[in-house]
C-alpha positions in Angstrom: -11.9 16.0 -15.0 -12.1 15.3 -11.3 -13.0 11.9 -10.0 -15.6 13.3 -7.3 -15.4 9.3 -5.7 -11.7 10.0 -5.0 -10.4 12.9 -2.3 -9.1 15.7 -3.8 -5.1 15.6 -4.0 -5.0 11.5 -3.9 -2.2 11.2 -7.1 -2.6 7.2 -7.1 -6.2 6.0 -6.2 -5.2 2.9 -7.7 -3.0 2.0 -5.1 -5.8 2.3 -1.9 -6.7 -0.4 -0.6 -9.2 -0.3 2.6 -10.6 -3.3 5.1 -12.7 -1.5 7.2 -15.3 -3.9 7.5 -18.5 -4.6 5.1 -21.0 -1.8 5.3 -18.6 0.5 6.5 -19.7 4.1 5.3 -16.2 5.6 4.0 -18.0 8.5 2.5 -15.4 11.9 3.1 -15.3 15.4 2.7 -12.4 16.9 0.5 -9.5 18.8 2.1 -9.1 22.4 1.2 -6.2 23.5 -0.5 -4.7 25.2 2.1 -5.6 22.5 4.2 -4.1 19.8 1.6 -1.0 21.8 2.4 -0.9 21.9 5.8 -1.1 18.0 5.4 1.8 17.1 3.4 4.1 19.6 5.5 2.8 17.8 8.3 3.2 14.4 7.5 6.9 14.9 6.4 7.6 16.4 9.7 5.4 13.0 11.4 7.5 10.9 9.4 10.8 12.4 11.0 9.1 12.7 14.3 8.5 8.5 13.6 12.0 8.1 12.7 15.3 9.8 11.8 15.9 6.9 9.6 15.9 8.0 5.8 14.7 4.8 4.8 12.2 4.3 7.4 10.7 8.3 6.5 10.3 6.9 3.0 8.5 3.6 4.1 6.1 6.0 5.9 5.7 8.5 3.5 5.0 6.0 0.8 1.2 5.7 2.0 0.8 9.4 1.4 -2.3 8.9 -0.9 -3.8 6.4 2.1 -3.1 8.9 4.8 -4.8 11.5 2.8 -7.5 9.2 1.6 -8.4 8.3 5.6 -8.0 12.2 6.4 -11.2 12.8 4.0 -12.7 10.1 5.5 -12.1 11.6 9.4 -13.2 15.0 8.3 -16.4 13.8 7.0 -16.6 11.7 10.3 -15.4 14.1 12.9 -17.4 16.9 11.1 -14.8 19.7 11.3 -11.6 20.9 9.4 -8.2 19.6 9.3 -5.5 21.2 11.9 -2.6 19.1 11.0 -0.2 17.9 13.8 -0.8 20.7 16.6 -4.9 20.5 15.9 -6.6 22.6 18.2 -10.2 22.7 19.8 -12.7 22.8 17.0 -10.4 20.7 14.2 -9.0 17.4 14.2 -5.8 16.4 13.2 -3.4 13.7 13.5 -0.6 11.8 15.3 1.2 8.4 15.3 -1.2 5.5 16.8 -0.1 5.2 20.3 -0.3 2.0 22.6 -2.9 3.7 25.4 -6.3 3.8 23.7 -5.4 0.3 22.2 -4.1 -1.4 25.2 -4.4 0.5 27.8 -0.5 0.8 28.5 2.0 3.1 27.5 4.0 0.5 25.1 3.2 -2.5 22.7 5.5 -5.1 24.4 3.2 -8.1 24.9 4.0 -11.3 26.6 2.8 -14.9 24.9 3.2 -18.0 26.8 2.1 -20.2 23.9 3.3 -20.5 20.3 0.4 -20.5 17.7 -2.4 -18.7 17.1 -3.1 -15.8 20.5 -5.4 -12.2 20.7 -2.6 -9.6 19.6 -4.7 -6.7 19.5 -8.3 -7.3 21.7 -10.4 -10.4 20.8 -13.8 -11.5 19.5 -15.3 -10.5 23.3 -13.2 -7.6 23.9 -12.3 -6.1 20.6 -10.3 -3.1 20.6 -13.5 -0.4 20.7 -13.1 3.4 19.3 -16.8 3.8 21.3 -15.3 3.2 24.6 -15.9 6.3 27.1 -13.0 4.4 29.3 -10.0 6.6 30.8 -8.0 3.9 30.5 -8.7 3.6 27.2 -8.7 7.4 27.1 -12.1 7.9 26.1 -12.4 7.8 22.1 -15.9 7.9 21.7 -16.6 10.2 18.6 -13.6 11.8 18.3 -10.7 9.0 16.9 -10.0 7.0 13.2 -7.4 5.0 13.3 -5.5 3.7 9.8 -2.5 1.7 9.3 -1.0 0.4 6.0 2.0 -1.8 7.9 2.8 -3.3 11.2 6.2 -2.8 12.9 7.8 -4.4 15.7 10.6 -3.1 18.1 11.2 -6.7 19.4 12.8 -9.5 16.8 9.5 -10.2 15.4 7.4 -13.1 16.7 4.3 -12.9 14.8 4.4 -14.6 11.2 0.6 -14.4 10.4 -2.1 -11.7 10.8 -6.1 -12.2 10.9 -7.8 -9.2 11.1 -11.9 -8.9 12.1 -12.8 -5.3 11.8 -16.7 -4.3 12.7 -18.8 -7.8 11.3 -15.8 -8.9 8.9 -13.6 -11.5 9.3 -10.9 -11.4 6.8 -8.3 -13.6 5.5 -5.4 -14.8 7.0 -2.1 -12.9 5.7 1.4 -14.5 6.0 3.6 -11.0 7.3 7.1 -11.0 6.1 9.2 -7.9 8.3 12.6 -6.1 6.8 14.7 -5.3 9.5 14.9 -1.3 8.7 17.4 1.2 11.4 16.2 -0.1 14.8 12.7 -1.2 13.7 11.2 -4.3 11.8 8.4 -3.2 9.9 6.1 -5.4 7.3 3.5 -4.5 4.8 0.0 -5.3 5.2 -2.0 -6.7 1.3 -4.8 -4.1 2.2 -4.7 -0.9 4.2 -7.1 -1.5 7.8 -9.1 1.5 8.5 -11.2 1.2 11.8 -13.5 4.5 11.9 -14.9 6.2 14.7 -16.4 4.4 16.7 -14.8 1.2 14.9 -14.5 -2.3 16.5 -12.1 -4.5 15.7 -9.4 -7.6 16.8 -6.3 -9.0 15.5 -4.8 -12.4 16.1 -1.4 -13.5 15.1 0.5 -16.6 14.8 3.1 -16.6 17.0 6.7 -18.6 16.9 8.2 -19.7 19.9 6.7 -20.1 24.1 7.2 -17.9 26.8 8.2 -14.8 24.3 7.6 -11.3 24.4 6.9 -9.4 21.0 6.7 -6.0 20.4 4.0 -5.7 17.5 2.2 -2.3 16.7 0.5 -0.5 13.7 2.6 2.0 11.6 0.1 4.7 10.4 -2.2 7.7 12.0 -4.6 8.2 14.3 -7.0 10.8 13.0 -8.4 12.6 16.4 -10.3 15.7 17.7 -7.9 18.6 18.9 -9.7 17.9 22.3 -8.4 14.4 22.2 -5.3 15.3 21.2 -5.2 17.8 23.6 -7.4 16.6 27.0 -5.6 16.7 30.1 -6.5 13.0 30.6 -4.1 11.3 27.8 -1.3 10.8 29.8 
């Protein structure tokens, strides 16, 4: 029998874990099967386009069930089918999280000129906002999910704790422990953080030394509309 509170194709439901924040509505719409298909072609080929490491592809492809999971989530939100990597107008489909609609820059590198506890990713005034209309944001309003089971870093790692606030919800603090994997560090996050559309949320991190520069970021997908993906105004 089919578990109708699970997305269709999830093999290990067991093993999602969300934060999204309390009274978050994580309803979803199933995948088709061809659509289902199309999304575990296109994730392998993310997963290379993310790395040609062997060992990295597998740390990304481990999360297939929350990927998929928070695809059935952004086709009930975005209200339209699934167009895998090259979505175009009238589906939504999916890419790595990029820096821009984040931090308004085209990389993660962030400089910290105190050790202890500092705004990584927004803060409680200025949370990172999926409702922005901003170009230098690039305009997500209605049309972006983000979700990302790890963090990685392309800098020796600075951060040693994480403290996540996603919509009203502040969560614990989580001591991040990263493996140092091909070129990348990457660590594993207790729970999966899912921030939907039109999700708020900020991250602070405890940072080790003064006057450092860390290159934190997400590892998982940004669910968007093939006009997101697409618009001429995501450079």
């Amino acid at each position: 029998m089919v578990d109708a509170k699970v997305p269709f194709g999830v093999a290990n439901p067991g093993n999602v874990s969300f934060i999204a924040g309390v009274g978050t509505d994580l309803k979803f719409d199933d995948l088709t099967p061809e659509e289902l298909a199309m999304f575990d072609r296109d994730l392998v080929k993310l997963s290379r386009y993310f790395s040609q490491s062997r060992d990295l592809q597998m740390l990304f492809l481990e999360d297939r069930d929350v990927y998929l999971w928070a695809a059935a989530i952004a086709k009930k939100q975005l209200a339209t089918g699934f167009g895998g990597n090259v979505a175009g107008s009238g589906e939504f489909g999916m890419q790595l999280i990029r820096p821009k609609p984040w931090l308004g820059t085209n990389n993660w590198q962030q400089s910290y000129s105190s050790a202890g506890w500092n705004n990584v990713f927004g803060n409680s005034t200025t949370p990172i906002d999926l409702s922005t209309t901003s170009t230098t944001y690039l305009n997500p309003q209605n049309r972006v999910l983000n979700v990302f089971p790890k963090l990685m870093n392309t800098t020796l790692p600075k951060v040693r704790e994480v403290w996540f606030h996603i919509g009203p919800t502040d969560y614990p603090i989580w001591p991040i422990e990263f493996s140092s994997i091909g070129d990348l560090y990457v660590a594993g996050l207790p729970a999966t953080a899912l921030i939907v559309k039109n999700g708020k949320f900020y991250m602070r991190g405890n940072i080790v030394g003064t006057g450092v520069v860390d290159g934190l970021a997400p590892l998982g997908i940004a669910f968007a509309l093939g006009e997101f993906m697409t618009g001429s105004g995501q450079e």
